[in-house]
C-alpha positions as CSV (number, residue, x, y, z in Angstrom):
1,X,81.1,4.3,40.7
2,X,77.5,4.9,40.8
3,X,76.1,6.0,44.7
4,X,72.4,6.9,43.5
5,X,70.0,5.0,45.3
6,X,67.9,2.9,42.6
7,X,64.2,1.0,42.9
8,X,63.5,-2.3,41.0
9,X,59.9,-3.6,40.4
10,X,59.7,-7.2,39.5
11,X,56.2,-7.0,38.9
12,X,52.8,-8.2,41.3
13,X,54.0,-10.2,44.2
14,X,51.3,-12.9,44.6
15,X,51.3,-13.5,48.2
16,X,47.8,-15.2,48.2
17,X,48.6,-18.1,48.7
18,X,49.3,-17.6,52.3
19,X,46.9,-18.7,54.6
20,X,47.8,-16.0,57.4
21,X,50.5,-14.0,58.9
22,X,51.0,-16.3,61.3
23,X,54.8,-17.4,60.6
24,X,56.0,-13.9,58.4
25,X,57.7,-12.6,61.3
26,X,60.4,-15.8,61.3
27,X,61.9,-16.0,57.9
28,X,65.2,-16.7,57.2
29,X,67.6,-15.6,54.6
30,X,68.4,-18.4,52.0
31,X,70.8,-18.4,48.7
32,X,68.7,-20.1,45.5
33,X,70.6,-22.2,43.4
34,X,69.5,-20.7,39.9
35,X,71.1,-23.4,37.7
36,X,68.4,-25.5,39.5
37,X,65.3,-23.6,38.5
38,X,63.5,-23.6,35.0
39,X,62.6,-20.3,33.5
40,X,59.4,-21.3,32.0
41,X,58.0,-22.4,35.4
42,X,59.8,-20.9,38.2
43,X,60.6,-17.3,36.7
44,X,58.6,-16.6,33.9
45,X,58.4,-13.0,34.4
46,X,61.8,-12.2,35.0
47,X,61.4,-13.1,38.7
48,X,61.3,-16.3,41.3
49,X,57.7,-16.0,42.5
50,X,56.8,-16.2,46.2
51,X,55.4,-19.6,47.2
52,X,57.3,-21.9,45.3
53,X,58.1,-24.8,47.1
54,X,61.9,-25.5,48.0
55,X,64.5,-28.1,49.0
56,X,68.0,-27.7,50.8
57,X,70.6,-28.9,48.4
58,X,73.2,-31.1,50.9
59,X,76.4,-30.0,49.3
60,X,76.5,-26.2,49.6
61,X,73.3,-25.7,51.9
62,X,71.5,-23.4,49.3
63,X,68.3,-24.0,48.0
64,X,66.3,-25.0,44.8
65,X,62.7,-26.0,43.8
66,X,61.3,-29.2,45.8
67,X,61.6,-32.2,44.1
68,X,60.5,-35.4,45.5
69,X,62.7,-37.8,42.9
70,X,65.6,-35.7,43.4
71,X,68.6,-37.1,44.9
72,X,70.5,-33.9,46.2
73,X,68.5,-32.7,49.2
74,X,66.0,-31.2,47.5
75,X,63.6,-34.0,47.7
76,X,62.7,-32.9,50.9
77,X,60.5,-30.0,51.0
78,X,61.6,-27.3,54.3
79,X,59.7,-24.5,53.2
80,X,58.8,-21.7,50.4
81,X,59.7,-18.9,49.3
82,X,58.3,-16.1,51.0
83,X,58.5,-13.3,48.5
84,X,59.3,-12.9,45.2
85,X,63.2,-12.5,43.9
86,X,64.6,-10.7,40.8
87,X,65.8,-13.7,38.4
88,X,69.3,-13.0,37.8
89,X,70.2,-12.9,33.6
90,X,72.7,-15.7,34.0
91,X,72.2,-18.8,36.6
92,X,75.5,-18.7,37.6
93,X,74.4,-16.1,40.0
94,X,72.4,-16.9,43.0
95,X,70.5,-14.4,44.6
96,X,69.3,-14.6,48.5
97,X,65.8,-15.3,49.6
98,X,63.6,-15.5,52.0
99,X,62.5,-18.9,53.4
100,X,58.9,-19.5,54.8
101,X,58.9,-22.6,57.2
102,X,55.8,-22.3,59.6
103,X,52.4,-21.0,59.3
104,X,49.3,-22.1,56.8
105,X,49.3,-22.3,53.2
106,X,46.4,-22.3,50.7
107,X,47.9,-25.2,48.2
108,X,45.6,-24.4,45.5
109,X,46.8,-20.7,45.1
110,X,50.8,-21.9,44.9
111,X,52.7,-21.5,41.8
112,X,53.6,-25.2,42.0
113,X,51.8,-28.1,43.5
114,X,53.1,-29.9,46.3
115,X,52.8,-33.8,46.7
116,X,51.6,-36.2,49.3
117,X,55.7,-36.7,50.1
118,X,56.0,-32.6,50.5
119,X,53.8,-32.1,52.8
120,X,54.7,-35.4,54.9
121,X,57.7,-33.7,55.2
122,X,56.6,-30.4,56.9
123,X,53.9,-31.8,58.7
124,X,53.9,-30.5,62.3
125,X,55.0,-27.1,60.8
126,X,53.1,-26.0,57.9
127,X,49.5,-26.7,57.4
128,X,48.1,-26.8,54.6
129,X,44.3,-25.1,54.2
């Protein structure tokens, strides 16, 4: 049994595309779906980075990347991630999260565009700048 407290870097956490604090305060803790997510795009770097846009699977109630053709939930957009998340090395592991659902967002610094559906659906709550 190991008791020694330990850090872990996951590199730069690119919070620029926020568009103010406004909203930080009221995140809630999510579970992401790994299986869900593609390396290349979504964790590149060994991590989930902060701002990607993300769907409530129905069956389960955890989370994977928005996808407006999807058929599971997850074509709905309900927030982003707030801060980046150490990739686990198999995705049968899902690690919790932090869910950003209110506030502005500066769409052209997110690591993944949102469509015309995406941001119909959180209309009223996030606004996009």
């Amino acid at each position: 049994m190991n008791l020694a407290q330990t850090t872990e870097w996951f590199g730069t956490d690119d919070q620029s595309w926020l568009g103010s604090e406004h909203g930080t305060q009221a995140t809630e803790t999510i579970a992401l779906d790994t299986s869900l997510f593609t390396p290349a795009t979504h964790y590149p770097d060994g991590y989930f980075k902060s701002g990607i846009p993300l769907g409530q699977i129905a069956a389960g109630g955890k989370y994977g990347p928005y996808n407006d053709t999807a058929t599971d939930g997850r074509q709905t957009l309900v927030g982003f991630l707030y801060s980046a998340v150490g990739a686990p090395t198999v995705n049968t592991i899902d690690p919790a999260g932090a869910l950003f659902t209110h506030g502005k967002v500066r769409e052209s610094r997110l690591p993944v565009a949102v469509d015309a559906a995406g941001k119909t659906d959180v209309a009223g709550s996030i606004r996009f700048v």
